[in-house]
N, CA, C and O atoms as a GROMACS GRO file, in nm:
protein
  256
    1UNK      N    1  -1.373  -0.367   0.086
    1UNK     CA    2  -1.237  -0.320   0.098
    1UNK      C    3  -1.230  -0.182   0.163
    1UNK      O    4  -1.119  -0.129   0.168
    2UNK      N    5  -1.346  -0.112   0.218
    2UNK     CA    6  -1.343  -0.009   0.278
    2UNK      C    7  -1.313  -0.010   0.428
    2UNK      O    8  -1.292   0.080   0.509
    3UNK      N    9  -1.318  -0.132   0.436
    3UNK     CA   10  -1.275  -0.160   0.615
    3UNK      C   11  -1.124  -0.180   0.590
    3UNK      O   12  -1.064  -0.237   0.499
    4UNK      N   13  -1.064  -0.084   0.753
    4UNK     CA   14  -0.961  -0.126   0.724
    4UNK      C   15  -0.923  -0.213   0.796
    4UNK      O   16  -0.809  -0.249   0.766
    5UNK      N   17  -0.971  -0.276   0.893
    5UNK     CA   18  -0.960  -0.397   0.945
    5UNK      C   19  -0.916  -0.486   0.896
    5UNK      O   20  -0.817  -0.555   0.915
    6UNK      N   21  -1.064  -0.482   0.767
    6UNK     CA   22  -1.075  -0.586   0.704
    6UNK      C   23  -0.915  -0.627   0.578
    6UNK      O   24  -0.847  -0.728   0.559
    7UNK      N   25  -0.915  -0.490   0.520
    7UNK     CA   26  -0.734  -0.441   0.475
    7UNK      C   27  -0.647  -0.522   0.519
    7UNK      O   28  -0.562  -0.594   0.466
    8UNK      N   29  -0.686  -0.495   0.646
    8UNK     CA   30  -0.539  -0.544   0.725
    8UNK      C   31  -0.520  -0.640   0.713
    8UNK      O   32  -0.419  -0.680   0.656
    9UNK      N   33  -0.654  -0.753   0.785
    9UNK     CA   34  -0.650  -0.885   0.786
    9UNK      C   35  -0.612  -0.932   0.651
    9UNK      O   36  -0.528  -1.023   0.659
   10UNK      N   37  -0.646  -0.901   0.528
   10UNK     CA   38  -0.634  -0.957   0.405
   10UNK      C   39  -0.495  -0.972   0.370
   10UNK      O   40  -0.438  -1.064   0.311
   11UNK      N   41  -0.437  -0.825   0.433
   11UNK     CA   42  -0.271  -0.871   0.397
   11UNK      C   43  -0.176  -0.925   0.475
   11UNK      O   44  -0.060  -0.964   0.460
   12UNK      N   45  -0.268  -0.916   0.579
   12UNK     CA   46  -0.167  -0.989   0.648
   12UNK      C   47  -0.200  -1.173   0.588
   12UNK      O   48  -0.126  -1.268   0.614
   13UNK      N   49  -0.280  -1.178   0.537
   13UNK     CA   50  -0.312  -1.349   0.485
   13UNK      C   51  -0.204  -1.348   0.310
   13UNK      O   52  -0.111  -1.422   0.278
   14UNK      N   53  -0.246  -1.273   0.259
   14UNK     CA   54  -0.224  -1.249   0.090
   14UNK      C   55  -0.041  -1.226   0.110
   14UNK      O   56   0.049  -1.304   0.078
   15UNK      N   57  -0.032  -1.092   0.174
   15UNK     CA   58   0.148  -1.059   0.168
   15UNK      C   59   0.225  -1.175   0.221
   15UNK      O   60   0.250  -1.194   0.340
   16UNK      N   61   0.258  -1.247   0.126
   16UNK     CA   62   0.349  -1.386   0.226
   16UNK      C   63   0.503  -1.349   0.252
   16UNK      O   64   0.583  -1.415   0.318
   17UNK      N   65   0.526  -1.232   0.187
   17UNK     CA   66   0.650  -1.210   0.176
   17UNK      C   67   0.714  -1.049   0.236
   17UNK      O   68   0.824  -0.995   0.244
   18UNK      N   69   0.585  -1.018   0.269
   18UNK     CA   70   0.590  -0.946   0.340
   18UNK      C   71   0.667  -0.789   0.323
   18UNK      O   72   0.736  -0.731   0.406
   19UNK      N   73   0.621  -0.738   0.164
   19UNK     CA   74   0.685  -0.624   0.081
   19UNK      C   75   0.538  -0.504   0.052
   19UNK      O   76   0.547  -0.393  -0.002
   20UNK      N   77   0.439  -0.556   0.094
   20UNK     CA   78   0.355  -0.392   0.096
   20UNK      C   79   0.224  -0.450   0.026
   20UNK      O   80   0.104  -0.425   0.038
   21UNK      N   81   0.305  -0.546  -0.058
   21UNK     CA   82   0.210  -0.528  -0.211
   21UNK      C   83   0.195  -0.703  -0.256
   21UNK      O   84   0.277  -0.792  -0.277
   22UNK      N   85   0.001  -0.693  -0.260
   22UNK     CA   86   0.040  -0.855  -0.338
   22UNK      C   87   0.031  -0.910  -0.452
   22UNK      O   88  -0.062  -0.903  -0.532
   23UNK      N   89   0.172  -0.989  -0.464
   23UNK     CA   90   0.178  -0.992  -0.623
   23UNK      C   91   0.077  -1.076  -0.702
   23UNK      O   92  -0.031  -1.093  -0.646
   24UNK      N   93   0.092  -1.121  -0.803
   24UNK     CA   94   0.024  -1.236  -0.866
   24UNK      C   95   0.035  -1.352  -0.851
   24UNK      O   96  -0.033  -1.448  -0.886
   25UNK      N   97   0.168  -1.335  -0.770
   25UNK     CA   98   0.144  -1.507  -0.727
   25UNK      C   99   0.116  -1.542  -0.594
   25UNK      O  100   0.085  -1.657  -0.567
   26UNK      N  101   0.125  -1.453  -0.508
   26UNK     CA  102   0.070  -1.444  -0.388
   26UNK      C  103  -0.130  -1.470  -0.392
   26UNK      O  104  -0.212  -1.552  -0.350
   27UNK      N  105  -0.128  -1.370  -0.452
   27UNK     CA  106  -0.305  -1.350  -0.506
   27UNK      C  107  -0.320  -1.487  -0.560
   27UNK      O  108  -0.401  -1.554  -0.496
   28UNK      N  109  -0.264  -1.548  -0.663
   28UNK     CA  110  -0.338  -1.709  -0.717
   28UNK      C  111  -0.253  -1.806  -0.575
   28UNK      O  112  -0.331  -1.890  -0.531
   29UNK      N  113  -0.167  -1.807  -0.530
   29UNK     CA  114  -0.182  -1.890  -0.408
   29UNK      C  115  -0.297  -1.847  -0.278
   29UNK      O  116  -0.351  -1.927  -0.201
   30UNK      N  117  -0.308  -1.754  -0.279
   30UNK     CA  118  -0.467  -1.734  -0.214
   30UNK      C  119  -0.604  -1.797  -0.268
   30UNK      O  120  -0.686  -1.862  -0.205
   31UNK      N  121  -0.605  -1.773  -0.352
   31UNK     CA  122  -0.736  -1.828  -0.461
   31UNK      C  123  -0.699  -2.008  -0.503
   31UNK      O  124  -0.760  -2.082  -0.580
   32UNK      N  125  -0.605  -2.030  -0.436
   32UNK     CA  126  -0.568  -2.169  -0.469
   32UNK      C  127  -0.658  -2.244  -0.363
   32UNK      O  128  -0.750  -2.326  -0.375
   33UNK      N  129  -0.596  -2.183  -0.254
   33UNK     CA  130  -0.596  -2.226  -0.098
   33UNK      C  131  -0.755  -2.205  -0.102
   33UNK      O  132  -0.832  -2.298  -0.077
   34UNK      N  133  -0.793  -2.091  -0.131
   34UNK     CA  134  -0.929  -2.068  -0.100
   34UNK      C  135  -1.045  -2.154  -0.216
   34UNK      O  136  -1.167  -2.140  -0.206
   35UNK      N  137  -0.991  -2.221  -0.297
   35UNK     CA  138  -1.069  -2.290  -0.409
   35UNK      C  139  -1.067  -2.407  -0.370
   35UNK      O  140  -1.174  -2.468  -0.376
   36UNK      N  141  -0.953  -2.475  -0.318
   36UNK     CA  142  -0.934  -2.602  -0.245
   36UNK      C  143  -1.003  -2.614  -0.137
   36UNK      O  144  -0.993  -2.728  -0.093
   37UNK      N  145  -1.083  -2.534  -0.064
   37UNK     CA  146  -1.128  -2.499   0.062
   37UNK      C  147  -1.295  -2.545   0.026
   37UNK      O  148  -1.351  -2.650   0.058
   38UNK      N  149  -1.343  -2.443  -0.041
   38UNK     CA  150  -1.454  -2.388  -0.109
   38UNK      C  151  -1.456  -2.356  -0.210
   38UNK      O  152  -1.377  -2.262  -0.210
   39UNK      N  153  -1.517  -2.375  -0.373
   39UNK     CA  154  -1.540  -2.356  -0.462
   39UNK      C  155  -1.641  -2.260  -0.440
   39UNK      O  156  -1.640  -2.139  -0.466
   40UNK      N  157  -1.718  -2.323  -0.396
   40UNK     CA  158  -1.848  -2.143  -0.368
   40UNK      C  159  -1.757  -2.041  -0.351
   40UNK      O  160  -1.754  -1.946  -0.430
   41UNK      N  161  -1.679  -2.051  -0.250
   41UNK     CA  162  -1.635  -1.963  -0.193
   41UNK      C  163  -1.538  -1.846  -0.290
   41UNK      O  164  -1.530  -1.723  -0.294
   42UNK      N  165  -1.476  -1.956  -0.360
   42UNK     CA  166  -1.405  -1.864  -0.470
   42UNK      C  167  -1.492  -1.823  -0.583
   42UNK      O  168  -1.443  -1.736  -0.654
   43UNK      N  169  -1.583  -1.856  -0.609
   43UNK     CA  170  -1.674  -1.840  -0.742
   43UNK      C  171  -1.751  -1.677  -0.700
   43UNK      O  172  -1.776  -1.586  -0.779
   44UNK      N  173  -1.785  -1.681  -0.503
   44UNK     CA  174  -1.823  -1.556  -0.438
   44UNK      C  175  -1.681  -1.422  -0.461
   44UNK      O  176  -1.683  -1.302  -0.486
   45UNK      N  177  -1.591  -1.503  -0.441
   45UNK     CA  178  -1.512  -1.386  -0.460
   45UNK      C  179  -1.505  -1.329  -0.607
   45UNK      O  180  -1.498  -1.208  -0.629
   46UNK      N  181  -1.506  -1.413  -0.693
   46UNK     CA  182  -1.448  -1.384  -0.795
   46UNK      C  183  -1.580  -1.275  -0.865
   46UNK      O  184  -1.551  -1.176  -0.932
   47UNK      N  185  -1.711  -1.312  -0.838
   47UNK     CA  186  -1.817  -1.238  -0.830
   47UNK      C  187  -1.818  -1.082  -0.797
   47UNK      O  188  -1.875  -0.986  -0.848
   48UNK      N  189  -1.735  -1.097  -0.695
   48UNK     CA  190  -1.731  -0.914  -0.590
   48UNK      C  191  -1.671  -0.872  -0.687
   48UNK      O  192  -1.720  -0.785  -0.758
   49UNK      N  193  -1.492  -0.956  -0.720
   49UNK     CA  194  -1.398  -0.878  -0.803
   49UNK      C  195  -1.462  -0.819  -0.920
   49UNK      O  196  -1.431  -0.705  -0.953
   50UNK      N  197  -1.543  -0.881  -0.981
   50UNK     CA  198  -1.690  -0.881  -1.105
   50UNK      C  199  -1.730  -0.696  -1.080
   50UNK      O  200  -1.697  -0.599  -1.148
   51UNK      N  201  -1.778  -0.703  -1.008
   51UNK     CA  202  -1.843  -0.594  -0.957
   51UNK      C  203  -1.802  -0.485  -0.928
   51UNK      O  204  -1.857  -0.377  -0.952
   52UNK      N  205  -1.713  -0.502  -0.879
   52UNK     CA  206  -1.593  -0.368  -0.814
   52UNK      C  207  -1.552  -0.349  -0.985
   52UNK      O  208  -1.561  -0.233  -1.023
   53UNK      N  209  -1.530  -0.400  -1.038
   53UNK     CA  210  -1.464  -0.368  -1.163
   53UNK      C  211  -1.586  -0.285  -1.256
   53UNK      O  212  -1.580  -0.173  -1.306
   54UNK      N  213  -1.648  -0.341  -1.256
   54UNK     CA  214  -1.778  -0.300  -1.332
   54UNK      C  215  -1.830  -0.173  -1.260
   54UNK      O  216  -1.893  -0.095  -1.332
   55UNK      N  217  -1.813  -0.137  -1.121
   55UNK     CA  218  -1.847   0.027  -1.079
   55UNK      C  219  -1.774   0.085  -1.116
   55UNK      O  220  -1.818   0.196  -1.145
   56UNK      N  221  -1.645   0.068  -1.139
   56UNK     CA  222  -1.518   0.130  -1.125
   56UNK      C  223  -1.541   0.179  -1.276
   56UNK      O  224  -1.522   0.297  -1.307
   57UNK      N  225  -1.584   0.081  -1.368
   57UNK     CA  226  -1.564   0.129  -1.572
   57UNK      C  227  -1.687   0.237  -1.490
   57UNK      O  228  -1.664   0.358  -1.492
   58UNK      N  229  -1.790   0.196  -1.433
   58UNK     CA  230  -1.907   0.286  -1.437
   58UNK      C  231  -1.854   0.471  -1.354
   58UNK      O  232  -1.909   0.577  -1.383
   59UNK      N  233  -1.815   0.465  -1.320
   59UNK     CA  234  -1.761   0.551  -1.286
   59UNK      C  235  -1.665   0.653  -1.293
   59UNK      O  236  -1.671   0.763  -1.238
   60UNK      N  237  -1.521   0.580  -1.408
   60UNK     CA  238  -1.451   0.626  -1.470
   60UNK      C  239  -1.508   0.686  -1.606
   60UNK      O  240  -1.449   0.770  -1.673
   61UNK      N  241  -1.651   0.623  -1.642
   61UNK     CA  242  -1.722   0.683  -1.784
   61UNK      C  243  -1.817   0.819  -1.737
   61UNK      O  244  -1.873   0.905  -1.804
   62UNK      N  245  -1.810   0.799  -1.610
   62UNK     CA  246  -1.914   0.914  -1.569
   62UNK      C  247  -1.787   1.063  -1.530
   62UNK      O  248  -1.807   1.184  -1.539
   63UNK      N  249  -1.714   1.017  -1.504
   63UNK     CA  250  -1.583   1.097  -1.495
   63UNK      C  251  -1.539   1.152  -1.598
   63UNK      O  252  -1.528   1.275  -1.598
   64UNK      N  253  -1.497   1.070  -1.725
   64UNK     CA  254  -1.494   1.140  -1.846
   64UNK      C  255  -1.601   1.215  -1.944
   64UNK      O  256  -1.562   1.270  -2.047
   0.00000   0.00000   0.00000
């Protein structure tokens, strides 16, 4: 998510409605589309999300 390319492209796929920000149902109709597609594929994402979350506690504990 540090590319902003990559940013871009994502919302321009995710924002269907085209307000800045994607909601929750935008996000599970992505993960719909993309599970129907590929199951790997979503099991990979859901993995990253895994991770990013888990630096993020790691980092907010090193902060406090």
């Amino acid at each position: 998510m540090k590319n902003p390319q990559f940013v871009s492209s994502a919302m321009e796929h995710l924002d269907l409605n085209l307000d800045g920000c994607v909601s929750l149902r935008e996000w599970l109709i992505s993960m719909k589309t993309t599970f129907d597609k590929s199951e790997a594929a979503c099991k990979t994402a859901l993995k990253m999300h895994e991770k990013g979350e888990r630096k993020e506690k790691r980092a907010q504990a090193e902060y406090n």
